[in-house]
C-alpha positions as CSV (number, residue, x, y, z in Angstrom):
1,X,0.7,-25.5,61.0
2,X,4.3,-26.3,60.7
3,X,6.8,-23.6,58.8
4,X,7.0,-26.1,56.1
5,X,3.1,-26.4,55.4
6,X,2.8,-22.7,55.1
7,X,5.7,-22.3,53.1
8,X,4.5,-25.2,50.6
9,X,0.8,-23.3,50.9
10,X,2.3,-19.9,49.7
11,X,4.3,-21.7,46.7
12,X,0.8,-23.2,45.8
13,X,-0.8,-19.8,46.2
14,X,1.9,-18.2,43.9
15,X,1.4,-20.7,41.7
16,X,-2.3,-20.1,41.5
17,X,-1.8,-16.5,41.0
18,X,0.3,-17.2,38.5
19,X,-2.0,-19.0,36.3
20,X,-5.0,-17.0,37.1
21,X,-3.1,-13.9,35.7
22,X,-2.1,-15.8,32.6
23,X,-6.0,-16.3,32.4
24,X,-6.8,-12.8,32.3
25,X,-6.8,-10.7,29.0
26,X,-3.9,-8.0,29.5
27,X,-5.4,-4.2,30.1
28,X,-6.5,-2.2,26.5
29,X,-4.5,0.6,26.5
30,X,-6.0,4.1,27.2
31,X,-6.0,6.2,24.1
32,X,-5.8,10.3,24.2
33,X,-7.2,11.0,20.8
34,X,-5.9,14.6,21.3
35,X,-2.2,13.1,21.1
36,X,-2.6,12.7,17.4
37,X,-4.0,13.5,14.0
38,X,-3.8,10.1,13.0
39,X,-4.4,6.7,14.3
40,X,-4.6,2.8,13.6
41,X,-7.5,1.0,14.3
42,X,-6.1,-2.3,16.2
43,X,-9.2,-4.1,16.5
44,X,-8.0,-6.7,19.2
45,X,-7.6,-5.5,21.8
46,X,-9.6,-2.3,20.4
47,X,-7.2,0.4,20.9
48,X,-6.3,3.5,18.1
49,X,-2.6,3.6,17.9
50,X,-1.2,7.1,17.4
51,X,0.8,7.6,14.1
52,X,3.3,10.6,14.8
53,X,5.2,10.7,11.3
54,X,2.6,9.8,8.6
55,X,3.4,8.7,5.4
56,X,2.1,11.1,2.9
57,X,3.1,13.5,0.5
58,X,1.9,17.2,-0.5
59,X,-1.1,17.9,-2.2
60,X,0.3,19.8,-4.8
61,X,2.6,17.0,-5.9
62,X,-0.7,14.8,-6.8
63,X,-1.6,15.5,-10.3
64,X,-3.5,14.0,-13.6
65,X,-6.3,14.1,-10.5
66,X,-7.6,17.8,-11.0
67,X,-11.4,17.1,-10.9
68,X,-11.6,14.3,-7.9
69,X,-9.1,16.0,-5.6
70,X,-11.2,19.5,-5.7
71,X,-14.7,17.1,-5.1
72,X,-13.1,15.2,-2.2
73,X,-11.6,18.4,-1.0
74,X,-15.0,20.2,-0.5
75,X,-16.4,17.1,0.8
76,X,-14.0,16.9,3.3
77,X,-14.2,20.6,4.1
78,X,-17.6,20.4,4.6
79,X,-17.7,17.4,7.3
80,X,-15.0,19.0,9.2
81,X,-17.0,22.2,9.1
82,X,-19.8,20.3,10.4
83,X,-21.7,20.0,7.2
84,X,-23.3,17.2,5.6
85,X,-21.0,15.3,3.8
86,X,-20.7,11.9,1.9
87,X,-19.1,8.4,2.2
88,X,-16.5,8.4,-0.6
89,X,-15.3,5.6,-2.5
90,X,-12.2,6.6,-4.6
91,X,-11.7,3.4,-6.8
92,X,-10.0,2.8,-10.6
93,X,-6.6,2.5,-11.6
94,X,-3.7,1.5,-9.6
95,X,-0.7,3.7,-8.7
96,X,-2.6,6.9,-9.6
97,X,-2.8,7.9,-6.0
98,X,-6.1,7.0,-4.0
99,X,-4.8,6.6,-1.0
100,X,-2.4,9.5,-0.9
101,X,-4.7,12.0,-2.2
102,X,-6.8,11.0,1.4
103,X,-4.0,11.7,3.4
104,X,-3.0,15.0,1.4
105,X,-6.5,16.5,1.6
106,X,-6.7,15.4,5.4
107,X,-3.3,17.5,6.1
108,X,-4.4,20.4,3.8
109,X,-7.6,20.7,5.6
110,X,-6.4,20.7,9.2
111,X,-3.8,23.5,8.0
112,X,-6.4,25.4,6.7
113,X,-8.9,26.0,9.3
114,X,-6.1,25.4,12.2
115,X,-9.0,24.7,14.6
116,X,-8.2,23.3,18.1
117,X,-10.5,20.6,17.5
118,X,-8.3,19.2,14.2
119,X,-9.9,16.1,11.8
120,X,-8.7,13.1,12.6
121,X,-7.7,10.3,10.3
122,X,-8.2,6.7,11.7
123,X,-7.0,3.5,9.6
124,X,-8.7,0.4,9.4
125,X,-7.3,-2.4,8.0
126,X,-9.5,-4.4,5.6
127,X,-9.6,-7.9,7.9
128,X,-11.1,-5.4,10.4
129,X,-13.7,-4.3,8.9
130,X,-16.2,-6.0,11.0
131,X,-15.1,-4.2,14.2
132,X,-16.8,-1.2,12.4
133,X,-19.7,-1.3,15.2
134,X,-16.9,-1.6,18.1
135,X,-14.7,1.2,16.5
136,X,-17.8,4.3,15.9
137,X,-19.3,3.3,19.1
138,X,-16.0,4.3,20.8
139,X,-15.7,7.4,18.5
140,X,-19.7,8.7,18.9
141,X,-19.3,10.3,21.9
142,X,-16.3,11.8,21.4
143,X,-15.8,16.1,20.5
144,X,-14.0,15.4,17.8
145,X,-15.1,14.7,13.7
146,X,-13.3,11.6,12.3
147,X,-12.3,10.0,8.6
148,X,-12.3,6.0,8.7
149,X,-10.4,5.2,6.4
150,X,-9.8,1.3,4.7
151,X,-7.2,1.3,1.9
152,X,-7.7,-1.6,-1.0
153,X,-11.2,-2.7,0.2
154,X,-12.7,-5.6,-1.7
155,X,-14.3,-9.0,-0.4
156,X,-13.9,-12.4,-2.5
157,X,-16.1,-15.2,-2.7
158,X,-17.6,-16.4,1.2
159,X,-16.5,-13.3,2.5
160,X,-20.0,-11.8,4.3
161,X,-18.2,-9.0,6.2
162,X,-19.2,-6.6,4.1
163,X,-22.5,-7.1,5.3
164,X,-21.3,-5.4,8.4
165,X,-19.6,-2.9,6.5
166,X,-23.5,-2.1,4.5
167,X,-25.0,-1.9,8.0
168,X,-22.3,0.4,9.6
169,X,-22.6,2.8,7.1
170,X,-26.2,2.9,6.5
171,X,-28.4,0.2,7.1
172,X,-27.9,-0.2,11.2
173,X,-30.2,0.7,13.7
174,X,-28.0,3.4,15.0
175,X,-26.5,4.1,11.6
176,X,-23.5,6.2,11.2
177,X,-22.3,8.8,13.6
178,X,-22.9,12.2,12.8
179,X,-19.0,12.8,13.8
180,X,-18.0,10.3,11.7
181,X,-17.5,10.0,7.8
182,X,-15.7,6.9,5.9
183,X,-13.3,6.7,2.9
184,X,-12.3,3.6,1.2
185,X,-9.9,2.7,-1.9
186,X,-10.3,0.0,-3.9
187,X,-9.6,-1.0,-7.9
188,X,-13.0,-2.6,-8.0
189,X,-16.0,0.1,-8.2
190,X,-18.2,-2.5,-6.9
191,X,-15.7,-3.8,-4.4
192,X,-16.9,-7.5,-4.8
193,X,-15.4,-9.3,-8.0
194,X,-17.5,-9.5,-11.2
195,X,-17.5,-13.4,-11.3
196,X,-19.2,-13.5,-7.5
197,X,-21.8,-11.2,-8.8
198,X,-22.6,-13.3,-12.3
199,X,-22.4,-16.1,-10.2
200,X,-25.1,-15.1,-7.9
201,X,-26.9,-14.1,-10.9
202,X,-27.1,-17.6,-12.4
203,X,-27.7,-19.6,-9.5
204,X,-30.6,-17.3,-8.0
205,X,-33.8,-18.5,-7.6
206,X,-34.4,-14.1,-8.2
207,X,-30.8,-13.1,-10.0
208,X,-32.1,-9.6,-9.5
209,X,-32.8,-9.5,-6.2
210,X,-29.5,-11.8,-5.1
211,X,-27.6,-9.0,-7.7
212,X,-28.6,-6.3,-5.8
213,X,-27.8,-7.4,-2.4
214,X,-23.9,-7.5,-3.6
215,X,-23.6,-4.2,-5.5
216,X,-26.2,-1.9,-3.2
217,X,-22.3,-2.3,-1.5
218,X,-21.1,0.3,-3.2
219,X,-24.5,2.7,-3.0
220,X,-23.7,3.4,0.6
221,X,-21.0,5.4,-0.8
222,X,-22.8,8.8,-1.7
223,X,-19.5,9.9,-4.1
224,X,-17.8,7.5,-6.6
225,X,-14.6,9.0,-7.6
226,X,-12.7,7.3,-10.7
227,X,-9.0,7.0,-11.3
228,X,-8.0,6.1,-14.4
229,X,-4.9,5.5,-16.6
230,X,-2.6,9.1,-17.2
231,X,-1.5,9.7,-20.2
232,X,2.1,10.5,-21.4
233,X,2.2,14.1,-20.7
234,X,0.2,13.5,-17.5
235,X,3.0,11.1,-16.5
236,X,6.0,13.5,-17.4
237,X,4.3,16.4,-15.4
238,X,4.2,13.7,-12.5
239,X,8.0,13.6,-12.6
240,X,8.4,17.6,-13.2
241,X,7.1,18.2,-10.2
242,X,8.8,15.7,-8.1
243,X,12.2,16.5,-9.5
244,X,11.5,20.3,-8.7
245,X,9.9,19.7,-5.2
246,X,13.5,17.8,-4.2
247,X,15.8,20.0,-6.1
248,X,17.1,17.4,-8.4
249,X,19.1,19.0,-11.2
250,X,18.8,16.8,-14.8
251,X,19.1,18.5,-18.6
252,X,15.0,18.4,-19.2
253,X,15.9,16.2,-22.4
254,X,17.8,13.6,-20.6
255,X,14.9,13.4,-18.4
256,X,12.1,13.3,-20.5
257,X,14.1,10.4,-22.7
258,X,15.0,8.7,-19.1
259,X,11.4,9.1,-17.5
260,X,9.9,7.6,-20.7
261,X,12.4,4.5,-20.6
262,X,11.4,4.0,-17.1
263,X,7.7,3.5,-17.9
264,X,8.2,1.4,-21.1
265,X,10.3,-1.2,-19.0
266,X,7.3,-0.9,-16.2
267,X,4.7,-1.5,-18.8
268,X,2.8,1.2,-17.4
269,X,2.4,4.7,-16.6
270,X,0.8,6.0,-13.3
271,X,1.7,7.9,-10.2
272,X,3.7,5.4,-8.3
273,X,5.7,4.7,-11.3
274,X,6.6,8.4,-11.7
275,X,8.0,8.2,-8.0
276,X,9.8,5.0,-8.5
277,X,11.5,6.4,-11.0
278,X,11.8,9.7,-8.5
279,X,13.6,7.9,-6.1
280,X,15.5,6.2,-8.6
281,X,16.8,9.4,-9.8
282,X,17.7,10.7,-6.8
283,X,19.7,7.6,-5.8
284,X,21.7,7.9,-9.2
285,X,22.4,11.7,-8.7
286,X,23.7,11.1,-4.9
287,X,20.3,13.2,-3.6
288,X,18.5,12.9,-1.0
289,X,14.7,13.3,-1.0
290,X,13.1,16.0,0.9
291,X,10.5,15.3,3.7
């Protein structure tokens, strides 16, 4: 074989390497579950993505939410103690704080028992939700106890994932992992929209039975906490405590007429709009907010 044959074999070989390697899925990242508290869920290629600043804010700054935060406290206290514990399905009212109030009592909890085996948050995004089989098998074995968490969950009309979601939580062969819990958010407490669920009832050859099969959704959730609407002097104590928290100095009558002005022009008074206005504040007074 001439010098030139080989040489045009080994371009043909590089090319077929080249190709082949194109072919082949990339390698999943290896993920050290102690590196973190909390994680992502990225269902392809089915890797937990460590968050090292979270996005959260302190416990105490939550309020108008008394009664749910202490149930979803001890609920959470329990599982991480290794004691039965519920699903939880915080749903209701938007802006009043769902999704942070999971986050706070996650952080409160690990900084209470300070145990070298902490609670861990993981994050799944609602188009995930049918990698719920793929994610616990990957978490069952693991020392560790673990929230799934899904923010704004809900399915529309010809959406039959949360059939998996009914089977991962309760309904599977294999069921849930004892080292697993999961929390969701959503404004719906039924998490599929009312229309879908008159609609099955008034094409159903048995309404009753077709009925059920959509709201038994939300019955694999042993705790149904509500949020609702604050009122006024819920909202101003909202603000209070964020102005104290980042040392913002206002006359309180200024404030109260400002915070109130705010909300009007919102057309609604809840959590996030006590924040917005928070930060808005701030920004006028030349303050920066504390972590």
């Amino acid at each position: 074989m001439t010098d030139s044959s080989i040489e045009a074999l080994n371009q043909k070989l590089d090319r077929l390497i080249e190709a082949v390697s194109r072919l082949a899925p990339p390698p999943v990242p290896q993920t050290d579950i102690g590196a973190a508290d909390c994680f992502v869920w990225q269902a392809d290629p089915g890797y937990l993505e460590p968050v090292r600043r979270v996005n959260r804010v302190d416990i105490g700054l939550i309020r108008g939410v008394d009664r749910v935060r202490d149930i979803l406290v001890d609920n959470t206290e329990r599982f991480a103690g290794g004691y039965p514990a519920n699903n939880v399905l915080l749903w209701g009212a938007r802006g009043m704080g769902k999704s942070s109030l999971v986050k706070a009592v996650h952080a409160q909890i690990n900084a209470r028992t300070k145990s070298d085996l902490p609670l861990k948050l993981i994050e799944i995004h609602r188009e995930d939700i049918d990698t719920l089989p793929k994610l616990m098998g990957l978490l069952k074995a693991a020392p560790f106890r673990f929230i799934l968490f899904c923010d704004d969950l809900s399915f529309d009309h010809d959406d039959t994932s949360y059939k998996s979601l009914k089977a991962a939580l309760e309904g599977g062969v294999e069921g849930r992992p004892a080292n697993v819990i999961f929390y969701a958010t959503s404004n719906r407490r039924h998490l599929l929209p009312r229309d879908m669920i008159d609609n099955e009832r008034s094409t159903a050859i048995n309404p009753s039975e077709a009925v059920e099969e959509k709201v038994s959704l939300s019955d694999r959730f042993g705790l149904w906490l509500g949020f609702h609407k604050c009122s006024q002097d819920e909202y101003l104590d909202m603000i209070d405590g964020y102005v104290r928290h980042h040392g913002l100095v206002v006359d309180p009558e200024q404030l109260r007429a400002e915070a109130l002005e705010w909300a009007t022009t919102r057309g609604s008074r809840s959590g996030r709009v006590a924040w917005q206005f928070t930060q808005d504040l701030a920004g006028r007074l030349g303050k920066p907010l504390r972590d």
